[in-house]
C-alpha positions in Angstrom: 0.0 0.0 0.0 1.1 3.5 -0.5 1.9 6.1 2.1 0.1 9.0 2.6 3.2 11.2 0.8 3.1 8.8 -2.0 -0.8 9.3 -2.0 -0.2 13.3 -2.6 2.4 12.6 -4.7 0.1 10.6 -7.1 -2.6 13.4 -6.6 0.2 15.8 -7.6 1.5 14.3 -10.9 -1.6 12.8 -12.5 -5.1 14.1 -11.3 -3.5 18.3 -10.8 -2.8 18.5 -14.1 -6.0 17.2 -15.6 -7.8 19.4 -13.2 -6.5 22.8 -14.0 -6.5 22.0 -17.6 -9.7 21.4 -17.1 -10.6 24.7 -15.6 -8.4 26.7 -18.1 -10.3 25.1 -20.9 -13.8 26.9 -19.6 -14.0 30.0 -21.9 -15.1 33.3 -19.8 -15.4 36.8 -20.5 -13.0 39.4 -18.6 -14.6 42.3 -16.7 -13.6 45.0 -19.6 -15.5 42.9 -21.9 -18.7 42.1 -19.8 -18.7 46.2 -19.4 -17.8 47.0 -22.6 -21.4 44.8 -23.6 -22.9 46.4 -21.3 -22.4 50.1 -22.6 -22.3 49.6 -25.9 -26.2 49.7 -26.3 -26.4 53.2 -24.2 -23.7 55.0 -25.7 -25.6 54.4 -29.3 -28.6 55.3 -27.8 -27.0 58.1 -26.7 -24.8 59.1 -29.5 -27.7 58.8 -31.8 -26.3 55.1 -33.4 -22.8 56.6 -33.6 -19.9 55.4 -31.5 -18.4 58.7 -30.1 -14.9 59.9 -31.6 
């Protein structure tokens, strides 16, 4: 049977890996991005369907 270290160790070199590719794979949006959706529809409205200059 394994030891706990060799337990971690196994955690370490095969399931960590998988894992944060895993969570880097997940497409998401950044915060300048979620804003920049968020404003565009105002500052048209605004602008009169222009974007300003």
């Amino acid at each position: 049977s394994c030891s706990w270290t060799g337990r971690l160790n196994i955690v370490e070199i095969i399931i960590l890996p998988k894992a944060i590719y895993g969570f880097n794979a997940i497409p998401y949006q950044t915060a300048n991005d979620i804003h920049y959706r968020i404003r565009k529809p105002f500052v048209k409205c605004v602008w009169n369907q222009k974007e300003p200059e």
